[in-house]
C-alpha positions in Angstrom: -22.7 30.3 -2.6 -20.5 27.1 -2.4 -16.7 27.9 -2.4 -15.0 27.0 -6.0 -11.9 24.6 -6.4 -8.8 25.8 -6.9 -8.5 22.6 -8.5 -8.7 21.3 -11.9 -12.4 19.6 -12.6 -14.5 18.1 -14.6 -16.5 21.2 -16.4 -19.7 19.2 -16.0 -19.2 19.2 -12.3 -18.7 22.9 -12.1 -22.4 24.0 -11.7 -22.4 21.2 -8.6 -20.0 23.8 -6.5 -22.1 26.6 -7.1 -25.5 25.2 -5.8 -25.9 26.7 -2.7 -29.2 24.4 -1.5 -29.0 20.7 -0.6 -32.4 19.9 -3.2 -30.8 21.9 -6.1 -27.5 20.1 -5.8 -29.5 16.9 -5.3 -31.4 17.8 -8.8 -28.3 18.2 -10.8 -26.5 15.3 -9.0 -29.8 13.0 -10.4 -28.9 14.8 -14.2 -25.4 14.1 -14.3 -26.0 10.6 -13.0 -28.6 9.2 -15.4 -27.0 11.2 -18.3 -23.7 11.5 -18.0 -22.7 8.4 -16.0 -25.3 6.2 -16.6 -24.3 4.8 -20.1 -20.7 4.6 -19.3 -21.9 2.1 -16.0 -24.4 0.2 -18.2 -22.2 -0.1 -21.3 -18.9 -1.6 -19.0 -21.7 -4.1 -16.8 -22.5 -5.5 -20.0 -19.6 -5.5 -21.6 -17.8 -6.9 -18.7 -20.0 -9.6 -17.6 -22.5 -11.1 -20.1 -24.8 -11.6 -17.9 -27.4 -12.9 -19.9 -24.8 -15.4 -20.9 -24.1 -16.9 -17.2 -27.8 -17.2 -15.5 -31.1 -16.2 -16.3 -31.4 -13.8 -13.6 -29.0 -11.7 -15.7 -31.6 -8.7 -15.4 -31.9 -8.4 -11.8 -28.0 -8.7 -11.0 -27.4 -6.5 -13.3 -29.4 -3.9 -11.3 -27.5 -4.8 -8.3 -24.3 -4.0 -9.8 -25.6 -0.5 -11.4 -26.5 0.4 -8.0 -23.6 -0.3 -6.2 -21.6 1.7 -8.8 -24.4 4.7 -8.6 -24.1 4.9 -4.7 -20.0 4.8 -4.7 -20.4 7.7 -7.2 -22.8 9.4 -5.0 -20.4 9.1 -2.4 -17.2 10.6 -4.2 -19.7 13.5 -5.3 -20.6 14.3 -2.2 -17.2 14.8 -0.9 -16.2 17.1 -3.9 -19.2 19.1 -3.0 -17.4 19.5 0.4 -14.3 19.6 0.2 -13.4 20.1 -3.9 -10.0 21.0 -2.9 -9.2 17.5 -1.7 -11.4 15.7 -3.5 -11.2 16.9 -7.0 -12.9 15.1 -9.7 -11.2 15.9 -13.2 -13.6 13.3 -15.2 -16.7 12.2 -14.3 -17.0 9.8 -16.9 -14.2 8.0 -16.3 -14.2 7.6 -12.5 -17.7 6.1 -12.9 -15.9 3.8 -15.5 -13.5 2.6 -13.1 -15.7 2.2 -10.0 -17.9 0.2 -12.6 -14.6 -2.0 -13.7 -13.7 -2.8 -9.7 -17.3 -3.3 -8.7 -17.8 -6.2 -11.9 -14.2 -7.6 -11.0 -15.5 -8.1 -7.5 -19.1 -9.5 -8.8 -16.9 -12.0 -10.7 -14.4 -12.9 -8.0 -17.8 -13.5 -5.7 -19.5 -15.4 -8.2 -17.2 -17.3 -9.9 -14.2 -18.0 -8.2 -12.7 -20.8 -10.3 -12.7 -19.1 -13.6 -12.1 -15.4 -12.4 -8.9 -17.1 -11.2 -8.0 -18.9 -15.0 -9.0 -15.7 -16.4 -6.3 -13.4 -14.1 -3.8 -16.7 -14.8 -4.4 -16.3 -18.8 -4.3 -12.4 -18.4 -1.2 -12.2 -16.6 0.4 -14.2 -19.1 -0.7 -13.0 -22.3 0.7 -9.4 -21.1 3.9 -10.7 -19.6 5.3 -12.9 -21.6 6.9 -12.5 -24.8 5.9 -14.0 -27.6 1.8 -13.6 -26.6 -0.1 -10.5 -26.7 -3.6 -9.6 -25.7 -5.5 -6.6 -27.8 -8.8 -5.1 -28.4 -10.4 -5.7 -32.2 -12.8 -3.0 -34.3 -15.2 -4.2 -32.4 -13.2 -3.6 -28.9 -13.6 -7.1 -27.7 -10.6 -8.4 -26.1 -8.5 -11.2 -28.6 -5.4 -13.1 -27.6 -2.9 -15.1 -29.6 0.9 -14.4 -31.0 2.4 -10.9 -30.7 2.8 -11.8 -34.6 -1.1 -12.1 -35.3 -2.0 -8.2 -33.7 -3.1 -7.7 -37.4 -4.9 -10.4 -38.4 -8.7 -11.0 -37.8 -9.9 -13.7 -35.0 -11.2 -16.6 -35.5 -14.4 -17.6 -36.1 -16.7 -18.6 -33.3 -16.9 -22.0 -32.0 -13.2 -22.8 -33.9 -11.6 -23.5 -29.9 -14.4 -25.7 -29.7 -12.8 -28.7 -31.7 -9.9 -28.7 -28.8 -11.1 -31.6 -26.9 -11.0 -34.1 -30.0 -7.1 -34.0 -29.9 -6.4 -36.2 -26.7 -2.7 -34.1 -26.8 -3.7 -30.8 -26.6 -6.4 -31.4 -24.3 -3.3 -33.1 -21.6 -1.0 -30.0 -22.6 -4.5 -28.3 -21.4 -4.3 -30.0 -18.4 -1.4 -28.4 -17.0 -3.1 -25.1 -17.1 -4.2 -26.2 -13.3 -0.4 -26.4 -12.5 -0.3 -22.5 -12.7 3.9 -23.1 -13.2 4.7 -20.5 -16.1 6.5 -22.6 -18.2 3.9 -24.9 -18.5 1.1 -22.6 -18.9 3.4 -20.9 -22.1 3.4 -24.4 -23.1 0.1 -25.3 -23.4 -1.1 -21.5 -24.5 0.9 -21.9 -27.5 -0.5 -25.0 -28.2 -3.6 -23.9 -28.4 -2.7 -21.5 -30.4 -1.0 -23.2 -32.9 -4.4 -25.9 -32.9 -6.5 -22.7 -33.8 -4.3 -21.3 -36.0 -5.5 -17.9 -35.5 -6.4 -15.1 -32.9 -9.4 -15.8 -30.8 -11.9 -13.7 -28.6 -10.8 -13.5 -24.9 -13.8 -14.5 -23.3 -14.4 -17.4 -25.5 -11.2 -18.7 -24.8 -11.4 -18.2 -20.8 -14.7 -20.1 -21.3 -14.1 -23.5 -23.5 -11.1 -23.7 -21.4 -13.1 -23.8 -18.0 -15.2 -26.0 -19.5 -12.1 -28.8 -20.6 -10.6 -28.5 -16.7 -14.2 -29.0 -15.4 -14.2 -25.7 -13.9 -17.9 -25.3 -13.0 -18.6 -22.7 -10.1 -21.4 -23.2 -8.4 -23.4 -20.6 -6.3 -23.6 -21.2 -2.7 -26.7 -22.6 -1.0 -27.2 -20.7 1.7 -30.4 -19.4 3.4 -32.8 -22.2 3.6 -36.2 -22.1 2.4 -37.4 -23.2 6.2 -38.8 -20.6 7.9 -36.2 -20.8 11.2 -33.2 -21.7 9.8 -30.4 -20.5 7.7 -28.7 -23.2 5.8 -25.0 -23.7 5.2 -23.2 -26.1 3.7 -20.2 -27.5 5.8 -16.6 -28.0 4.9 -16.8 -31.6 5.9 -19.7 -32.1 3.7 -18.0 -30.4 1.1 -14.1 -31.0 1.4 -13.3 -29.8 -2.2 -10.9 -26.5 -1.7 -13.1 -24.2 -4.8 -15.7 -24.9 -1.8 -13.7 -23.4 1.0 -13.0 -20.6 -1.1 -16.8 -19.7 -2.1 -17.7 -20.6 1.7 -15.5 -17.5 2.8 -16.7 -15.3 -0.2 -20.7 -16.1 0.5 -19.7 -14.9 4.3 -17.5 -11.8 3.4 -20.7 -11.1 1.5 -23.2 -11.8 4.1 -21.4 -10.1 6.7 -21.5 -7.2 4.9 -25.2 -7.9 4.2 -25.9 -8.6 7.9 -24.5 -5.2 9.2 -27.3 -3.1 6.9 -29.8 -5.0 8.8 -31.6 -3.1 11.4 -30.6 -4.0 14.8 -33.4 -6.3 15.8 -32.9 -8.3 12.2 -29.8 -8.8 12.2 -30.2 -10.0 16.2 -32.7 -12.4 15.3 -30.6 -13.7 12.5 -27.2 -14.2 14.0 -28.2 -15.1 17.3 -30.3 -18.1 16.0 -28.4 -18.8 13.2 -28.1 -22.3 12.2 -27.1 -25.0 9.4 -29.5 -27.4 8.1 -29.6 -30.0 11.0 -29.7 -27.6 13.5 -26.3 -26.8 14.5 -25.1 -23.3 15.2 -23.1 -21.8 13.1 -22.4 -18.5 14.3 -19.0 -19.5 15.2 -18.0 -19.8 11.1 -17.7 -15.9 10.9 -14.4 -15.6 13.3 -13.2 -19.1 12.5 -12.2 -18.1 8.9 -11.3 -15.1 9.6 -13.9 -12.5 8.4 -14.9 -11.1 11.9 -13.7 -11.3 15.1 -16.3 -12.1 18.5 -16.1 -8.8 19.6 -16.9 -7.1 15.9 -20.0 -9.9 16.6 -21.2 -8.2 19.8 -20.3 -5.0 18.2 -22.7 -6.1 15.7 -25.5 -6.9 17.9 -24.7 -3.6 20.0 -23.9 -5.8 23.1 -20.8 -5.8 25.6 -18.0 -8.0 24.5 -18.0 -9.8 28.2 -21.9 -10.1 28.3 -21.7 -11.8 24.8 -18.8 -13.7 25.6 -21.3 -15.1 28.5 -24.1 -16.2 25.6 -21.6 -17.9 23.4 -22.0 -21.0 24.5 -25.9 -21.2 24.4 -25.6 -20.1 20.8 -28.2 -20.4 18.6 -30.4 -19.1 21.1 -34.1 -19.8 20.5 -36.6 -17.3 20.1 -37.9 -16.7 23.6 -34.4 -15.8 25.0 -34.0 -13.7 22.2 -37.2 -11.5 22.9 -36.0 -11.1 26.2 -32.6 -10.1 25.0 -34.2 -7.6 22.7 -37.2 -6.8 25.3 -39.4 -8.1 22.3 -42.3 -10.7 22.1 -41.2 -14.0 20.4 -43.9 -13.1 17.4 -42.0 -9.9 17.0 -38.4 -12.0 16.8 -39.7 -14.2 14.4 -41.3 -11.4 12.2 -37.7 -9.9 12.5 -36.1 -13.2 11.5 -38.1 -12.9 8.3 -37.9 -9.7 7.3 -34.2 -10.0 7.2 -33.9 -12.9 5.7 -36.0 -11.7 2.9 -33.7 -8.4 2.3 -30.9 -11.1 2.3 -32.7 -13.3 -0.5 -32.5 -10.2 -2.5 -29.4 -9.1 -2.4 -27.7 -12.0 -1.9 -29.2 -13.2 -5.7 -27.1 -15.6 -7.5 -25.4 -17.2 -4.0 -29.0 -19.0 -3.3 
């Protein structure tokens, strides 16, 4: 019989200590998930994204966030059923509603870059500076306006919309991209004052991004041609919100890359290549996101022996089956395989 905590925990968590088998703990861990947890994760992905709102793929991302929340809570689970001591879990509930809150924030940060970064501005501000306020209605959607107008009801919808017929609002608007406090108090009241009224959160974050032209784009990145992987450079694309999604789509890739099997990711990396033909490889340690050894790492070679292949890279597919002590046939089925796992989870950056 497992060993109780000494610790405070959740009392729906207790039975999960005294399962002595790996199957009947794996039972009751599937119970408290899809009853317990479940609706909390669902309820905040919905809440916190609108998916069906930004793309019509809304369904599918969705799922993709669910179960990157599901297998974190798996994971801090697991340790309490191993070590409850150190790893107590005193609500259930609410740590799958905060692992759910991080994992949409970094969805939104991956996705949209331009307006998760208005939003944080307009955030910060509302709950900082005196005067504004930010609050939850009866209907617990997030409103902002005056301290003053906490009590009154919002605004209709579509009342921010008749913004950009007043040519000087929509300048005071404009220094919104200055990000200088002062100004951004300026031009927040402004708005305020235009609308006369509290106004929904989200609404506001969005007609705003839509008055500074903020319109993120998702990265095209593995080509539709069967031996390439497509990238975008920063001298096609000079505009800085690019540079930013360029280093978020490879962060996110990288990760992608290393729960590949070996011989995928291989084939991948080793022939990887933009759109004319170039290699490309070199973009993961020149910004920053890994270094040439974590690369050979990567592809379970010595750092000196991959050091010796760098400048042949990308590498066509013959070299790489003897690399791998595969037939080309195999390497390209490899190639394939991989880069349809990466179509899938890399949804909404293709």
């Amino acid at each position: 019989m497992a060993k109780q905590s000494s610790a405070k925990i959740d009392t729906l968590l207790e039975p999960l200590l005294l399962e002595a088998s790996d199957e009947q703990a794996d039972e009751l861990l599937l119970r408290l998930i899809t009853v317990h947890a479940e609706p909390v994760i669902k309820g905040i992905i919905r809440y916190k994204l609108h998916l069906s709102s930004y793309q019509s793929d809304g369904r599918a991302e969705s799922d993709d966030i669910y179960q990157e929340v599901v297998v974190q809570l798996l994971a801090e689970l697991h340790q309490l059923r191993k070590r409850p001591d150190e790893h107590p879990i005193t609500d259930m509930r609410g740590m799958a509603a905060v692992i759910a809150h991080r994992t949409c924030s970094r969805w939104m940060r991956r996705q949209f870059p331009e307006r998760h970064a208005l939003k944080n501005r307009l955030q910060y501000l509302l709950t900082r500076q005196r005067g504004f306020a930010l609050w939850q209605d009866e209907d617990r959607k997030m409103v902002a306006g005056f301290a003053v107008w906490q009590e009154q009801k919002k605004a209709s919808a579509g009342r921010l919309a008749g913004m950009s017929d007043d040519d000087a609002l929509v300048a005071q608007i404009r220094r919104l991209k200055s990000g200088r406090p002062q100004e951004l108090g300026e031009a927040l009241a402004a708005i305020f004052n235009h609308v006369g009224s509290p106004v929904e959160f989200d609404e506001l974050v969005s007609d705003l991004a839509a008055l500074l032209g903020i319109r993120d784009q998702p990265i095209e990145s593995i080509d539709e041609n069967e031996d390439a992987v497509a990238f975008r450079t920063a001298a096609a694309e000079p505009d800085p919100a690019w540079q930013v999604e360029k280093r978020i789509f490879l962060q996110r890739l990288w990760e992608e890359l290393q729960q590949l099997p070996l011989n995928q990711r291989a084939a991948l990396l080793l022939n990887l290549k933009d759109a004319d033909g170039r290699g490309c490889i070199a973009l993961f340690p020149a910004t920053g996101i890994v270094t040439v050894r974590q690369l050979a790492d990567a592809l379970e070679m010595k750092a000196d022996s991959f050091a010796e292949l760098w400048n042949e890279l990308p590498l066509e597919d013959a070299r790489i089956a003897e690399l791998l002590g595969l037939t080309r046939q195999q390497v390209i089925n490899a190639r394939k395989s991989g880069r349809e796992r990466l179509r899938r989870r890399l949804k909404g950056f293709i």
